[in-house]
N, C-alpha and C positions, 0 to 999 in steps of 0.2 A: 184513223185519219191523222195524217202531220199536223202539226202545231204549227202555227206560222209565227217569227219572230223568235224564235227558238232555236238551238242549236242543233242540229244534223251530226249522227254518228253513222259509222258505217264498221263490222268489224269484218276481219280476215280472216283465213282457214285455223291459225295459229291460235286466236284466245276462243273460235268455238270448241278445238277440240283440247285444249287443255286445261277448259273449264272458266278459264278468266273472265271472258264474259257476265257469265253468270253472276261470278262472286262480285265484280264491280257495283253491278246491278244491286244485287240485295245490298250491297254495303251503301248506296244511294249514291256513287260516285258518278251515276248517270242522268245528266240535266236536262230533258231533251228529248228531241224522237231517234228512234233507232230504225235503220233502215237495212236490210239484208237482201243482198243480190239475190237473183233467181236461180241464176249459174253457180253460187257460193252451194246452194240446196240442192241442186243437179249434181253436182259434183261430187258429194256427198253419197246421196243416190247411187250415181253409176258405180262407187267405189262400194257400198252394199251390195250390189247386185251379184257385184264378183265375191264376195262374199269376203271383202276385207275388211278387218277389223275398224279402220279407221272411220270407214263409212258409216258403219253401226252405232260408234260412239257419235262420229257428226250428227247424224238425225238425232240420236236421244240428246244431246245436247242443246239441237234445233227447240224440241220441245221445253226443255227445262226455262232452255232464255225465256221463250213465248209467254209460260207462268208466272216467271220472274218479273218480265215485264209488268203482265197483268196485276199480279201483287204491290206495284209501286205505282201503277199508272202510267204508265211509259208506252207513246202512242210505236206500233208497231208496223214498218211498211215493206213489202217483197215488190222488189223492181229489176229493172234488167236492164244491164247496165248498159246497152245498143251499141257494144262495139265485140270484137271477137278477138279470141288470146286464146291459146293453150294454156297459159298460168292461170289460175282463178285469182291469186296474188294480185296478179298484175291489173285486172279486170275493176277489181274492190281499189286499187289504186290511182286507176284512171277514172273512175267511177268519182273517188272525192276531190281529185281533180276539178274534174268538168263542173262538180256540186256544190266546192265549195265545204265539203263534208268535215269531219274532223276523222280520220280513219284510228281505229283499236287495232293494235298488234300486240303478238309479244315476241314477233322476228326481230335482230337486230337487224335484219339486212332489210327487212322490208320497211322500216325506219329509215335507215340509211338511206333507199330508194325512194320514198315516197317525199321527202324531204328536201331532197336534191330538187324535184320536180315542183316545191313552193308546196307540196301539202302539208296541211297539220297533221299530226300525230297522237294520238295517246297511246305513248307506251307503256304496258303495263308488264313488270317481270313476272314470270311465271310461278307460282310456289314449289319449292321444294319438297318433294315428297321421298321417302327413303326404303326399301325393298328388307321391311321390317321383317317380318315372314320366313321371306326365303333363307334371308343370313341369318338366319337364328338354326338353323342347319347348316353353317359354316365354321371351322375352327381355322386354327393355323396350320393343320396338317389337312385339310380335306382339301382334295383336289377336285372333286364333282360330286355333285349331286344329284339322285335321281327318284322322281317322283311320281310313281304312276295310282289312277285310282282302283283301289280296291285291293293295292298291297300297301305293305309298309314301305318308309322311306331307309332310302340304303345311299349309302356316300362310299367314293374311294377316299381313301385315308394312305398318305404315304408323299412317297414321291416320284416320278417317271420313272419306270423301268425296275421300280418296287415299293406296292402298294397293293394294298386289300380292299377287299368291298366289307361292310362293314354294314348293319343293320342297325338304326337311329334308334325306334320306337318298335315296340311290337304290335302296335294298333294300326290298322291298315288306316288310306288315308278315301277320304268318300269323295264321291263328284263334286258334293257341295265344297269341301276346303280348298280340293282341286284348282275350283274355278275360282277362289276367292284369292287363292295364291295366285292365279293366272290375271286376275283383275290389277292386284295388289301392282304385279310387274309392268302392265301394261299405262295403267295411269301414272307411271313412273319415268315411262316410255316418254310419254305425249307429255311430259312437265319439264322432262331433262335435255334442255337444248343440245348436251353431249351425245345424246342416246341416237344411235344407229339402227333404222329398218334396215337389216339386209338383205333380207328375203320374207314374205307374204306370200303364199296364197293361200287358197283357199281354205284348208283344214289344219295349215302351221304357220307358223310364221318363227323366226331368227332375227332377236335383238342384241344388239352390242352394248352392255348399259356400264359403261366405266368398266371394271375388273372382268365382269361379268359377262360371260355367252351364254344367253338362252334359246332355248329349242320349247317352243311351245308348241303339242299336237294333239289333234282331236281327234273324234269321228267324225266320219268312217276313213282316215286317214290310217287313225291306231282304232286298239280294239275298246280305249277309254281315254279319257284325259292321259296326258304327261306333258311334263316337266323337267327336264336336263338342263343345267348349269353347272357352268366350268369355269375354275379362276386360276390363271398361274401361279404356280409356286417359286418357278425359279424361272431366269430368263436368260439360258445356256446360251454362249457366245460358238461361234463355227468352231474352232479351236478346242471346245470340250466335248466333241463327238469324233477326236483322235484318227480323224480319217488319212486317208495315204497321203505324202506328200505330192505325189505325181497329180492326185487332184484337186488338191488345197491350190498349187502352182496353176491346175487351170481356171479355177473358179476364180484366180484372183487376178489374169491375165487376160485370159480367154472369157469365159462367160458373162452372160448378160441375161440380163433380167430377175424374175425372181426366183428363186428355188423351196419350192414345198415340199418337204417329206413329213412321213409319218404312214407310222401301220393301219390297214383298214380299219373303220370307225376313228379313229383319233382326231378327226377334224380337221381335212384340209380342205372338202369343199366352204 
């Protein structure tokens, strides 16, 4: 039950899933009732259902707050927010609008947004976390690394158009560190406002994390976990691929748009 004479929180998609909530919570920086859309929890949902990652994490998150609160006394209430949006964002924004609420982010845009419109704010920045793990499988000469369970790990070592594969460890790697490497990446994902979903579904997903492209894929996608990360080495300009003049002339006249090459597997979808 809400506390009356008390202050009203409301958070967004943004600090349930990169954890902020919570930690606010237990550090007692929450004075107040907490109030959480119904559509925040649906939305969450339908993105499990399809079996994307983010959704998984938002429920378990859903849970952790719910304890967290419990643990401090923090009255907790699921409402809905009686208007309709495609953005859940926007929903938990109009929502403290109409309320009065003080809304939790850790968007800058949803700050920017919600502010412009006379809401309070509490924004809280997200924590840095670092892809400890994986880069300990990275030097200055490894151009990618590949991790699958139940072999060992192997890196190209070199540089374009000459390099070797190269075997790390000779102990295979098990499901279990698999997925803790895949954890590692993923809540690195959801903390680093830089970090790019480029693709999801169901059994892989393709994140952008600063240097770093990962390929995360499961079953029954693959026959077990993996893992592939790629970081450039060098950043060849047109001009060092010595191509003919007659099409340097067109590409610099004529053409338009972007141009992607590269040999099968090398990454250009």
């Amino acid at each position: 039950m809400r506390e009356i004479g008390v202050e009203t929180y409301v958070p967004d998609a943004s600090v349930i899933t990169n954890g902020v909530l919570k930690m606010i919570i237990l550090e007692g920086r929450i004075k107040g009732n907490l109030v959480i859309l119904r559509e925040l929890i649906d939305y969450f949902e339908s993105l499990a259902k399809s079996n994307r990652s983010l959704g998984i994490l938002g429920l378990d998150e859903m849970r952790f707050v719910r304890t967290a609160c419990n643990s401090r006394g923090i009255p907790v209430e699921v409402v809905s927010s009686g208007r309709k949006a495609e953005d859940v964002d926007a929903l938990v924004r109009w929502y403290a609008l109409d309320t009065g609420a003080t809304l939790i982010t850790s968007s800058k845009t949803q700050q920017l947004a919600s502010e412009a419109i006379g809401v309070k704010v509490l924004y809280v920045e997200p924590p840095r976390t670092r892809l400890t793990t994986l880069e300990k499988f990275f030097d200055d000469k490894t151009m990618s690394v590949h991790l699958k369970e139940g072999a060992p790990p192997y890196a190209k070592q070199g540089r374009p158009g000459k390099w070797r594969l190269v075997q790390l460890s000779e102990n295979p790697l098990s499901r279990e560190e698999i997925e803790a490497i895949a954890d590692e990446i993923l809540e690195v994902a959801r903390t680093d406002p830089d970090a790019i979903v480029e693709i999801e579904r169901p059994n892989s997903i393709i994140i952008q994390l600063n240097l770093y492209r990962i390929i995360i894929a499961r079953p029954p996608m693959s026959d077990g976990w993996e893992i592939t990360a790629v970081k450039p080495l060098v950043r060849p300009k047109l001009e060092d691929y010595a191509l003919p003049e007659k099409l340097m002339r067109r590409l610099e006249e004529r053409a338009e748009g972007i141009l992607i090459a590269g040999a099968p597997g090398m990454g250009k979808t």
